[in-house]
C-alpha positions, 0 to 999 in steps of 0.5 A, a space after each residue: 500500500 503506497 501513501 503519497 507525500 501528501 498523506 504522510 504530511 497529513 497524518 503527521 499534522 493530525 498527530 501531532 494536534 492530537 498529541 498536543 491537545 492531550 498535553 494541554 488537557 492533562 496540564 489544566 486539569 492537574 494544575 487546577 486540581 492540585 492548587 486546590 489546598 484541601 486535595 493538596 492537603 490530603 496528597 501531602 497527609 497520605 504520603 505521612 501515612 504511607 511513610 509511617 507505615 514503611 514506605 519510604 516513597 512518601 513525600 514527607 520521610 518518617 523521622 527518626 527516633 531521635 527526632 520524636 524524642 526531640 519532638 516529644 518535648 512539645 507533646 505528651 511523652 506518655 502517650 505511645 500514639 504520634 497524632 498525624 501532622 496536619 499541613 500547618 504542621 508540615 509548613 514549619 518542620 524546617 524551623 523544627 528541625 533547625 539546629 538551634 532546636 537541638 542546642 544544649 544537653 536535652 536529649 538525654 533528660 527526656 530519654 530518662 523519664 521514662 526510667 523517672 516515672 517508673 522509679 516515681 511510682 516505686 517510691 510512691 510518688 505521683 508524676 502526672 506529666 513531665 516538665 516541659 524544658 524550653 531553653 530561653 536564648 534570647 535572655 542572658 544566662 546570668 540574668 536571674 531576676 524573676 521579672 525576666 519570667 513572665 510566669 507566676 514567682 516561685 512559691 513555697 511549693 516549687 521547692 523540694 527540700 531534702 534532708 540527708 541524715 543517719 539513724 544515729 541522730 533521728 532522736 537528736 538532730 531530726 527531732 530539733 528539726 522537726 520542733 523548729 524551721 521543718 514547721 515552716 515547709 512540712 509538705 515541701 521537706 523529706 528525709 532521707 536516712 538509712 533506717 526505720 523509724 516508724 514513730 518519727 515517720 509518723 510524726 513527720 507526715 510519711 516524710 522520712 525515706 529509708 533508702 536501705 543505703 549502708 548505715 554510716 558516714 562513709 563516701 558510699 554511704 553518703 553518694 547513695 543517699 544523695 542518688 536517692 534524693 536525685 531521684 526523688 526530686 526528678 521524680 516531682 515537678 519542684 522547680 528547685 532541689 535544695 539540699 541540706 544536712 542534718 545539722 543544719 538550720 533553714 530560715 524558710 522565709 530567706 530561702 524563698 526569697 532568694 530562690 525568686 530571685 533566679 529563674 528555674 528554667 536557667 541553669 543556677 547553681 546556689 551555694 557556697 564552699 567550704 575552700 578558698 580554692 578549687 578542689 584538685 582531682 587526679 584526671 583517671 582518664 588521663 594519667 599525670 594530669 589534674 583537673 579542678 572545680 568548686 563545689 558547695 559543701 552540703 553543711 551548708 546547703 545548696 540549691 539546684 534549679 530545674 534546667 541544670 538538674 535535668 542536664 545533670 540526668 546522664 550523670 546523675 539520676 536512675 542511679 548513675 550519681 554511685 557511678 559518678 562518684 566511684 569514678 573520682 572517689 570523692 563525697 557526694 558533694 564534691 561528686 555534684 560540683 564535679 558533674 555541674 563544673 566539669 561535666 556540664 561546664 556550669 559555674 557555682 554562684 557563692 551565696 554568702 547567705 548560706 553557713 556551714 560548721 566550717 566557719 566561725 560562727 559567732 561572727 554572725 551578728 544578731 541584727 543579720 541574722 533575718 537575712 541569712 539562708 542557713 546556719 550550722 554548728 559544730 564541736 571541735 575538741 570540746 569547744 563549741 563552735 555555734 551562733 553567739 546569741 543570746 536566748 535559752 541556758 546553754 544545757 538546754 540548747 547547746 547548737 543555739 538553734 532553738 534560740 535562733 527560731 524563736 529570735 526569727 520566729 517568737 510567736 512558735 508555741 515553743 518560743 514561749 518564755 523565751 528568755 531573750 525575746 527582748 533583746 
């Protein structure tokens, strides 16, 4: 069959328009199909589903599960489910995932809560929901007054207050708490002690913990209570974890007052050492070679803020703090000042409002002692080292103690007859 150059140039004109008119039918209809938001909202939210059940040819790839844990900061942890992203979600993943969103130590914290929430409910406390930490870059890092916060000041109740002490002074040093400052903070203060006592339990609201650590004064003895006492302030929504020993007397009153001062969600370390220097360590990682930091002495109390003790999680909470401190072999004190100072590269804040054994005492004038945070007490061969007030006979309170809450507090039942009331 023969075609003549005509034909064959008809034909091919023909296919062509034919070809053509097919192009230009498909583009419009996809074109104005598709620029309709709800049909490309429901493309795009397909693709999410396809990608979390496996299949990777989505649009929008699955993420990793780094990133659901750095997700879950703004979503419910507890909750196994991941809601679908809607498209308003998806137009912002950029700014997500963006690398100033992933700046600090978070991830580890949120990795621990799960651990938190299990040892919580061991020990009998309920965590409803976790703390939601949200790094605030925009303010300088040693600007603590509470006015740079636009939530509500700290109160009373943001303060989780723990109380290490040992059997051996549950009838003397707990008992002196317990009938002066511990009324002023009853909900907020726990003790922590390596025995029962059931009466003094009672007598304390349920408030005194047997961590079942080994009885004594030793540096295992010691970093175990303080491991407990991390667990259980992580396990709570305290805003501040202040730490005391049992020889030490809290003025309540000047505590909140201080802690509004520094915002919990930056990282504050509050306290005051014992020395006039850094403390030196033998650096086991790297042989012949020292490393330094300071540390506040637990006999005078120290305060942690929310943000700083959730970066101290890997190092600290579910156990990890008995760790820490084998590996440099110190008391648990200088474990903490080892892990914010070194480990985290933070820095302590000296408050000279807080008072150990260690210093002198008497120094202490009577017209400050209103403003002061913490004081101590202490006898070194045979010569007492204690406040230098005047109050009850020094038989029936030789540490001053009792005479120093009813100096700042003489409307207390117990400070009736007070002999220096007037003074």
């Amino acid at each position: 069959m023969r075609f003549s150059l005509r034909k064959v140039v008809k034909c091919t004109a023909f296919l062509c328009s034919f070809l053509l008119l097919n192009i230009w039918v498909s583009y419009n209809v996809n074109f104005w199909s598709f620029n309709n938001f709800e049909d490309r909202g429901k493309v795009l939210q397909n693709s999410v589903a396809r990608g979390r059940d496996g299949d990777n040819g989505g649009a929008v790839p699955l993420g990793t599960n780094s990133d659901r844990v750095r997700r879950g900061a703004d979503s419910d942890f507890w909750s196994n489910a991941q809601p679908q992203r809607s498209i308003s979600d998806l137009s912002v993943s950029k700014n997500q995932r963006s690398a100033k969103s992933y700046q600090g130590n978070r991830d580890q914290p949120d990795n621990d809560r799960g651990l938190l929430a299990v040892k919580s409910q061991n020990m009998g406390i309920n965590l409803l929901h976790p703390e939601t930490v949200k790094a605030d870059r925009k303010t300088p890092r040693k600007v603590g007054l509470i006015g740079a916060n636009k939530e509500s000041p700290t109160s009373l109740q943001d303060i989780f207050i723990s109380v290490k002490t040992t059997s051996k002074y549950h009838d003397s040093r707990i008992r002196l708490i317990q009938k002066t400052w511990y009324a002023l903070a009853r909900d907020e203060t726990y003790f922590f002690t390596d025995g029962d006592d059931k009466q003094l339990n009672k007598d304390l609201g349920g408030h005194l913990i047997n961590t079942n650590c080994t009885i004594g004064h030793s540096r295992r003895a010691l970093s175990c209570k303080m491991a407990v006492e991390i667990d259980f302030y992580m396990a709570s929504r305290k805003r501040w974890f202040c730490h005391l020993d049992d020889d030490v007397y809290l003025n309540v009153p000047s505590l909140l007052s201080l802690l509004q001062k520094y915002n919990h969600k930056q990282d504050w370390y509050l306290g005051k050492p014992s020395l006039r220097y850094p403390l030196e360590v033998v650096d086991r990682e790297n042989p012949g070679m020292k490393l330094a930091f300071w540390f506040a002495t637990g006999g005078a109390g120290f305060c942690i803020s929310r943000s700083l003790a959730l970066k101290m999680a890997p190092y600290a909470s579910g156990g990890r703090f008995m760790t820490t401190a084998e590996q440099i072999r110190l008391p648990d004190d200088c474990t903490i000042g080892y892990i914010i100072e070194h480990l985290l590269k933070q820095h302590l804040t000296v408050i000279d409002l807080f008072h150990s054994h260690l210093e002198a005492l008497y120094l202490i004038k009577r017209h400050q002692l209103e403003k002061q945070v913490t004081f101590s007490y202490s006898k070194y061969s045979g010569k007492l080292n204690v406040l230098d007030i005047d109050g009850f006979d020094i038989d029936q309170d030789p540490t001053r103690l009792k005479s120093l809450h009813c100096i700042l507090f003489p409307t207390f039942h117990e400070c009736q007859g007070f002999p220096g009331k007037d003074k």
